[in-house]
Backbone as a chain_set.jsonl record, in Angstrom:
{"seq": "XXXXXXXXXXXXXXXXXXXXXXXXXXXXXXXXXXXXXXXXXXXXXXXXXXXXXXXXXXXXXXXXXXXXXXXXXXXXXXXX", "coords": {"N": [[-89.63, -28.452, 1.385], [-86.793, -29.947, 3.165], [-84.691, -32.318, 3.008], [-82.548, -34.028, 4.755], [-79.492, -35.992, 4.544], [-79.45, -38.722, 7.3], [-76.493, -39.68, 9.784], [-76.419, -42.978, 9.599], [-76.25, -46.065, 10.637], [-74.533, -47.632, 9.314], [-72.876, -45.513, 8.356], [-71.514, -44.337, 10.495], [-70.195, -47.088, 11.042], [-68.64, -47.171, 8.957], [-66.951, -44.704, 9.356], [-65.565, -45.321, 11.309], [-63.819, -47.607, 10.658], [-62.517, -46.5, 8.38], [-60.87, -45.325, 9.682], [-59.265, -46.717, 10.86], [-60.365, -48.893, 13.131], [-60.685, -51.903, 13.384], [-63.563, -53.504, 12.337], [-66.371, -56.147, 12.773], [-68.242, -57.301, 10.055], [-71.26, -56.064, 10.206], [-72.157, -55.19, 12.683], [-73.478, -53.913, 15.535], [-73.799, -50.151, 16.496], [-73.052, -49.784, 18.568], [-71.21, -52.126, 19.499], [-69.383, -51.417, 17.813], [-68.379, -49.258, 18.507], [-67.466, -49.99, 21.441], [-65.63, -51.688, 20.382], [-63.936, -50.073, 19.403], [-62.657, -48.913, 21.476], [-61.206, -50.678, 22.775], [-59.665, -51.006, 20.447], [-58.028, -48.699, 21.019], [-56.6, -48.679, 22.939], [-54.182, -50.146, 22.281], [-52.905, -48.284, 20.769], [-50.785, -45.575, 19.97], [-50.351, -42.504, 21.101], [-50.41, -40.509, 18.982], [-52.14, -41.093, 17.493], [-54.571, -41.648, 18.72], [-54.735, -38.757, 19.867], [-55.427, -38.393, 16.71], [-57.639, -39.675, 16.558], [-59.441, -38.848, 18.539], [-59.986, -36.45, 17.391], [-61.308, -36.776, 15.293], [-63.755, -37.944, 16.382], [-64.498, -35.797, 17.767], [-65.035, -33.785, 15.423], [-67.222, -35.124, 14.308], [-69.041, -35.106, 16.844], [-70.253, -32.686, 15.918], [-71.799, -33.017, 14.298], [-74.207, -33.695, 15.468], [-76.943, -33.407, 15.079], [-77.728, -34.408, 13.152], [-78.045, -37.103, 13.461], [-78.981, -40.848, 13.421], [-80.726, -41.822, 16.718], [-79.227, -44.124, 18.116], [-76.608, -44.111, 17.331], [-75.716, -41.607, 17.753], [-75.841, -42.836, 20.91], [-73.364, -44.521, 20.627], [-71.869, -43.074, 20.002], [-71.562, -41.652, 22.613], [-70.295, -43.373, 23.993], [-67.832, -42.766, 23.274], [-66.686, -40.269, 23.273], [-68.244, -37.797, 25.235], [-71.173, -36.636, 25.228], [-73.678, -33.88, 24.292]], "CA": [[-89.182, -29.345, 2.433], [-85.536, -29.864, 3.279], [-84.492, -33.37, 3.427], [-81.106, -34.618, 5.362], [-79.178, -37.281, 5.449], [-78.883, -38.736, 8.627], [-75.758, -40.34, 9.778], [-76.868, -43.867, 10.237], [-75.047, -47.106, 11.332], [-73.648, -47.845, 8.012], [-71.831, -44.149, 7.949], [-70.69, -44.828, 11.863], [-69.246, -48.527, 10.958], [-67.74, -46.877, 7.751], [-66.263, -43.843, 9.501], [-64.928, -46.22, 12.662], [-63.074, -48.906, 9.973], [-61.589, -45.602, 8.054], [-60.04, -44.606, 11.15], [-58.051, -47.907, 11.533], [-60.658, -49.688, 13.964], [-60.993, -53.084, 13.136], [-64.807, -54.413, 12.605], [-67.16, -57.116, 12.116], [-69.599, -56.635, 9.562], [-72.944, -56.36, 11.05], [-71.703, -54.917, 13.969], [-74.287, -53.004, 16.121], [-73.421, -48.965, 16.306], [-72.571, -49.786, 20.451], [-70.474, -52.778, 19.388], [-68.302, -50.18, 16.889], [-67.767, -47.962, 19.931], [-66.633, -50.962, 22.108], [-64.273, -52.255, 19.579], [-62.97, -48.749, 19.218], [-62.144, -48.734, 22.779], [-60.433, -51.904, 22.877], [-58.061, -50.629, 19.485], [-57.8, -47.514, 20.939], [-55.306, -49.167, 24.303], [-52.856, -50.386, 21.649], [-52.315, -47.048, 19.732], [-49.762, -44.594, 19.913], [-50.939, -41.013, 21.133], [-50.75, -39.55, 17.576], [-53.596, -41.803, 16.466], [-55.658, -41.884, 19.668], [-55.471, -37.686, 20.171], [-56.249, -38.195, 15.467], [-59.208, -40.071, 16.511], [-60.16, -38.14, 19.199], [-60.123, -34.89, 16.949], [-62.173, -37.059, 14.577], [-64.812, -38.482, 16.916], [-64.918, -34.258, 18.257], [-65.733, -33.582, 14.481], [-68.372, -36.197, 14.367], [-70.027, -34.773, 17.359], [-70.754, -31.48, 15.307], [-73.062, -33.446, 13.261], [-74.944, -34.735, 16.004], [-78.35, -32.901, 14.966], [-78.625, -34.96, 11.752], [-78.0, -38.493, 13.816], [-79.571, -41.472, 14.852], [-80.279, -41.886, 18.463], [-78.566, -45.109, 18.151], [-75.355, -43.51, 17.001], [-75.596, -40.739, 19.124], [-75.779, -43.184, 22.012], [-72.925, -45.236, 20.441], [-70.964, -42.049, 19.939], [-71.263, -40.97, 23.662], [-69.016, -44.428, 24.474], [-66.325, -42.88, 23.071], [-66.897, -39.085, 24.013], [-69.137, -36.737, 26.153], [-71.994, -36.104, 24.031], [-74.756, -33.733, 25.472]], "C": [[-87.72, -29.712, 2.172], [-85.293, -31.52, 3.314], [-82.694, -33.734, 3.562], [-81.024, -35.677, 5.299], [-78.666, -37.379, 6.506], [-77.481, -39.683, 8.934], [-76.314, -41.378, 10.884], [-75.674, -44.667, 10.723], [-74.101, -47.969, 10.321], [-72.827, -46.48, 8.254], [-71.05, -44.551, 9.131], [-70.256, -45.872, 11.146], [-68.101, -47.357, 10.059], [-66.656, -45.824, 8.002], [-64.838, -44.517, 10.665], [-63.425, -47.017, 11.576], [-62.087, -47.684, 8.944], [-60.626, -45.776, 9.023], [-59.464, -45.59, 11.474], [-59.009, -48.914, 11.898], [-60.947, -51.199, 13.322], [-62.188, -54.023, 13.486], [-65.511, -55.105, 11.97], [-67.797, -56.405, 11.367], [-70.699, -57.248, 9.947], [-72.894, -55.766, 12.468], [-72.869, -53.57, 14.48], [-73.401, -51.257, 16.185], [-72.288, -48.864, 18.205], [-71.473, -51.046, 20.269], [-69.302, -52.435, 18.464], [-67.617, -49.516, 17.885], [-66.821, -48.675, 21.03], [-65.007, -51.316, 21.092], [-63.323, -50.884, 19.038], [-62.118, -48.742, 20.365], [-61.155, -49.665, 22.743], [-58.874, -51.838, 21.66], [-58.017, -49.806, 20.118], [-56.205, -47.638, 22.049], [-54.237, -49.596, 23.662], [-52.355, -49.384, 20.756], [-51.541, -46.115, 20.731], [-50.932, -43.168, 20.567], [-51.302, -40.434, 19.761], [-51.911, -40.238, 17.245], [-54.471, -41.619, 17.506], [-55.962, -40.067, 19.741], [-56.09, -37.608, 18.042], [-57.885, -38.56, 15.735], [-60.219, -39.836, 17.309], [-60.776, -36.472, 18.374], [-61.51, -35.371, 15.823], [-63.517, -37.44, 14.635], [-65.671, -36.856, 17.247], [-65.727, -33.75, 16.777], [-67.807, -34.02, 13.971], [-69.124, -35.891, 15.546], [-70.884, -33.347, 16.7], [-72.393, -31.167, 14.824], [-74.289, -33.85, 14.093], [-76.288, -34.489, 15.817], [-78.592, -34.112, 13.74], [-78.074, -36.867, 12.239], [-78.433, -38.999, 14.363], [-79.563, -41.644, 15.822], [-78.735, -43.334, 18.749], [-76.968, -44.789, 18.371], [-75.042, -43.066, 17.636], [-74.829, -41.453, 20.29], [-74.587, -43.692, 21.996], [-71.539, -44.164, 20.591], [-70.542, -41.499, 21.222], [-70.046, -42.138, 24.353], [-67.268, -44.467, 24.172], [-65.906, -40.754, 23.215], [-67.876, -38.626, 24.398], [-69.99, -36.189, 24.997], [-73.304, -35.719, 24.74], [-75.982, -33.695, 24.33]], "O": [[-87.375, -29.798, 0.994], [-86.229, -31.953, 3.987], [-81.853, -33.688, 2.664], [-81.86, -36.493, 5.689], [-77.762, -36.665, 6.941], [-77.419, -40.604, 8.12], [-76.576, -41.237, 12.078], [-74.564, -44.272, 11.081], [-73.19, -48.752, 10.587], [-71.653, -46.839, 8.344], [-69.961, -45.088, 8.93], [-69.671, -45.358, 10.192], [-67.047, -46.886, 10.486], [-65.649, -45.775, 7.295], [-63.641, -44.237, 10.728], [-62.238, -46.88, 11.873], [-60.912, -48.003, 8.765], [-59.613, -46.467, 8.916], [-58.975, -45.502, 12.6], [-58.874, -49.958, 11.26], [-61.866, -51.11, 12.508], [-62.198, -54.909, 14.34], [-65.555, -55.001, 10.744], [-68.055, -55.219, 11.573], [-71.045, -58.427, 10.027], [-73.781, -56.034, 13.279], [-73.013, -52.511, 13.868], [-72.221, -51.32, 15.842], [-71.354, -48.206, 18.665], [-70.628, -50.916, 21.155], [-68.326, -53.183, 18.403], [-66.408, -49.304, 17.975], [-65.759, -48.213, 21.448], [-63.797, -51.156, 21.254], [-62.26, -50.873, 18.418], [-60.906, -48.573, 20.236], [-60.029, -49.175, 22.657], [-57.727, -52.268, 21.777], [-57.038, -49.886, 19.376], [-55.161, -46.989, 21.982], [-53.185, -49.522, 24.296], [-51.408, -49.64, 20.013], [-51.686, -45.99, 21.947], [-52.144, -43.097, 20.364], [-52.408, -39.95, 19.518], [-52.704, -39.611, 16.542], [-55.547, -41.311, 16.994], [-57.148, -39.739, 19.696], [-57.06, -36.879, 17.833], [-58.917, -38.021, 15.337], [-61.386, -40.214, 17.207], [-61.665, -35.698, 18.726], [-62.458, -34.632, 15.556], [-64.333, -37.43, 13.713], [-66.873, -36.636, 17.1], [-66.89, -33.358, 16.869], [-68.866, -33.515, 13.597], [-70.202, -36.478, 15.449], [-72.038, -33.082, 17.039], [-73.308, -30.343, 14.816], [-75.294, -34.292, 13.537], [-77.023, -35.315, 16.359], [-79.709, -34.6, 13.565], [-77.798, -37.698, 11.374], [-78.691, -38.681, 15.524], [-78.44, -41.716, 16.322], [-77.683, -43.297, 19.388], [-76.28, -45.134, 19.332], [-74.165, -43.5, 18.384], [-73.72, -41.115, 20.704], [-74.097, -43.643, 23.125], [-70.477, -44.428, 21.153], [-69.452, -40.93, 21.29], [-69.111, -41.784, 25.071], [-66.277, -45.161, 24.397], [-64.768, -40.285, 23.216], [-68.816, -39.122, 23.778], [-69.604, -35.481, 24.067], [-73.972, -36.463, 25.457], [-77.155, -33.584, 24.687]]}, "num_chains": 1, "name": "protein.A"}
């Protein structure tokens, strides 16, 4: 038996707050995605197409993630 880790809502917060965004702790996986949005209107292009290339990465994974995430992840790109 194979066992994965999945990327939960600790890895999302942790990958979001890398990336600059500025969040509460405790912050729901859909309240990460919001507060992404909201830094994302005061950045520069170079950081918004970095964190677009980084969010595109992060959809790769999407087989080994919670729905939660997933769902949290589609608020900030097209995730089928």
């Amino acid at each position: 038996m194979m066992i994965t880790d999945l990327i939960d809502q600790d890895d999302y917060f942790d990958l979001l707050e890398q990336a600059g965004v500025p969040l509460e702790p405790g912050c729901s996986p859909q309240q990460c995605s919001q507060a992404a949005l909201l830094w994302l209107e005061d950045q520069n292009d170079e950081v918004r197409d970095q964190f677009g290339a980084s969010m595109h990465e992060l959809k790769t994974q999407i087989t080994v993630m919670l729905p939660e995430v997933r769902d949290a992840l589609s608020l900030l790109i097209d995730v089928e």
